[in-house]
C-alpha positions as CSV (number, residue, x, y, z in Angstrom):
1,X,229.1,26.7,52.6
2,X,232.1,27.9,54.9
3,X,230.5,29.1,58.4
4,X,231.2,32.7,57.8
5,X,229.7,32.7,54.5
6,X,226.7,31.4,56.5
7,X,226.8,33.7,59.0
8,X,226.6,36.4,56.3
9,X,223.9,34.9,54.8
10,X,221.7,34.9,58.2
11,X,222.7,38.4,59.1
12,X,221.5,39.6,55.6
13,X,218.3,37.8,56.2
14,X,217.3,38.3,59.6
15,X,218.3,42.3,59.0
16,X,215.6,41.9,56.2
17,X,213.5,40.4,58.4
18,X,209.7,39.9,57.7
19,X,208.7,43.4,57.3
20,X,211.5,45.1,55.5
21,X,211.0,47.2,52.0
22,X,211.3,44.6,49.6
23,X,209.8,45.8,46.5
24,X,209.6,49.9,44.9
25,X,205.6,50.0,45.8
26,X,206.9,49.4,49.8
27,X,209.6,51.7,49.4
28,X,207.3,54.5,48.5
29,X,204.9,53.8,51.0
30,X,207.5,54.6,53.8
31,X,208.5,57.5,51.8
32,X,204.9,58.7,51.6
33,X,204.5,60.2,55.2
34,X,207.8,62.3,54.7
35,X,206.4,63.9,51.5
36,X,203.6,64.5,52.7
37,X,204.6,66.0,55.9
38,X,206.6,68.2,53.9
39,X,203.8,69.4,51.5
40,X,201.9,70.1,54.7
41,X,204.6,72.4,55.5
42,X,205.3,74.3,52.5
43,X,201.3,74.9,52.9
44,X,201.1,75.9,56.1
45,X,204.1,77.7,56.5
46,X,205.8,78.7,53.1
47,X,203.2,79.7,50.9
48,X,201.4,82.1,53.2
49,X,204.2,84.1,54.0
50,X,205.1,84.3,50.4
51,X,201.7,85.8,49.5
52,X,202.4,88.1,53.3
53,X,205.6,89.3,51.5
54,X,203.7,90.0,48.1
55,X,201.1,92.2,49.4
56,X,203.6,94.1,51.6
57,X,205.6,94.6,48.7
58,X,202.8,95.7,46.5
59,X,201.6,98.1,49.6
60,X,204.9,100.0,49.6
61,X,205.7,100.0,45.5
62,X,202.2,102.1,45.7
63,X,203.7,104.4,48.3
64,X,203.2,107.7,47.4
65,X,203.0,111.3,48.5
66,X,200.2,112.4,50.9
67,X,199.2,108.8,51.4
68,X,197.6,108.1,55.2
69,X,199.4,105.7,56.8
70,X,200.2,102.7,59.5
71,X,203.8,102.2,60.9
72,X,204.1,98.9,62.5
73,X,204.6,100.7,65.3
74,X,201.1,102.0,65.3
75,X,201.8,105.6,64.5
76,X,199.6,107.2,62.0
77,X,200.5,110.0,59.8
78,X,200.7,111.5,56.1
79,X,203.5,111.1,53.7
80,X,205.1,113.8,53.2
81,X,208.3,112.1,50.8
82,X,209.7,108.7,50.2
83,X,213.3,107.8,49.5
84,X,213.4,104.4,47.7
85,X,217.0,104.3,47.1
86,X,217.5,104.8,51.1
87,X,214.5,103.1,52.1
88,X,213.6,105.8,54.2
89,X,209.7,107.8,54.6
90,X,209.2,110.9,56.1
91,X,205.7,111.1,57.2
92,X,203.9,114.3,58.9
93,X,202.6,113.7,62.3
94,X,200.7,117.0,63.2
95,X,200.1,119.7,60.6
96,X,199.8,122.3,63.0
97,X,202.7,122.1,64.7
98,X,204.9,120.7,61.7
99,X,206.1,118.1,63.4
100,X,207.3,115.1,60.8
101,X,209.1,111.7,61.7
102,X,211.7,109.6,59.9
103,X,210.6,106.1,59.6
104,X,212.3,103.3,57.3
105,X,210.3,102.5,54.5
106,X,209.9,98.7,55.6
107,X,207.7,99.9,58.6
108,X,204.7,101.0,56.6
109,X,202.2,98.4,57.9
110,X,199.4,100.0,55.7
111,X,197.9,102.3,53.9
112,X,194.8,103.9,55.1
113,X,192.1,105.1,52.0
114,X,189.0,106.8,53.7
115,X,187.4,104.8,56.1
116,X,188.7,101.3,54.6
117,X,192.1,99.5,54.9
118,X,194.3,97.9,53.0
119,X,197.0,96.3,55.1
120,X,199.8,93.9,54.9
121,X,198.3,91.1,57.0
122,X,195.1,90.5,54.9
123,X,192.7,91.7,57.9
C-alpha cells in the first residue's frame, strides 16, 4: 500500500474512532435528543398559542351589538357597532353623557356575560 493511501486509511479510522455512529440504531440515538427537544417545543410553545389564537378568534366572530366588553387596554364599555371589513368597534363608554370610543376590533380582550367571563387567555 503506497504511504498516502495509508495515511488515508488511518485518517478514516481514527476520525471514526471508537465511538462514532456506526450502525442506523446509533444514528438515531444521537438524533433522538434533537426530536425530542423539538416536540418539547412545539408543546410548550406552539400549540398553546394556537389554541390562545382560536379562542380569541372565536371571542370576536361572536362580537355583536350591546355586548359588555374588555379592551386589552382595560377599558370597559358596550358595543354600540362593529365594522368587520375595517376591523374597527365602537363601543359606548358612558350612557349619560354619550360618550363612545373607537377601538380596533383586535383589542377586544373579552367579553363580559353577567357576572362571569369569558376571555381570551383562558383565566
Amino acid at each position: 500500500m503506497p504511504p498516502t493511501r495509508c495515511l488515508i486509511a488511518q485518517a478514516t479510522l481514527l476520525a471514526q474512532g471508537p465511538g462514532a455512529p456506526s450502525a442506523p440504531a446509533e444514528i438515531l440515538l444521537q438524533i433522538l435528543p434533537v426530536l425530542l427537544i423539538g416536540v418539547a417545543f412545539w408543546a410548550m410553545f406552539v400549540k398553546p398559542e394556537r389554541e390562545r389564537l382560536k379562542r380569541q378568534q372565536a371571542i370576536l366572530s361572536g362580537l355583536k351589538k350591546n355586548d359588555r366588553v374588555l379592551t386589552s387596554s382595560g377599558i370597559y364599555g358596550t358595543v354600540a357597532s362593529v365594522d368587520r371589513d375595517g376591523g374597527r368597534v365602537v363601543l359606548k363608554i358612558d350612557d349619560a353623557a354619550n360618550v363612545k370610543l373607537q377601538v380596533a376590533l383586535s383589542t377586544i380582550a373579552s367579553v363580559l356575560d353577567g357576572s362571569a367571563e369569558s376571555t381570551a387567555s383562558g383565566s
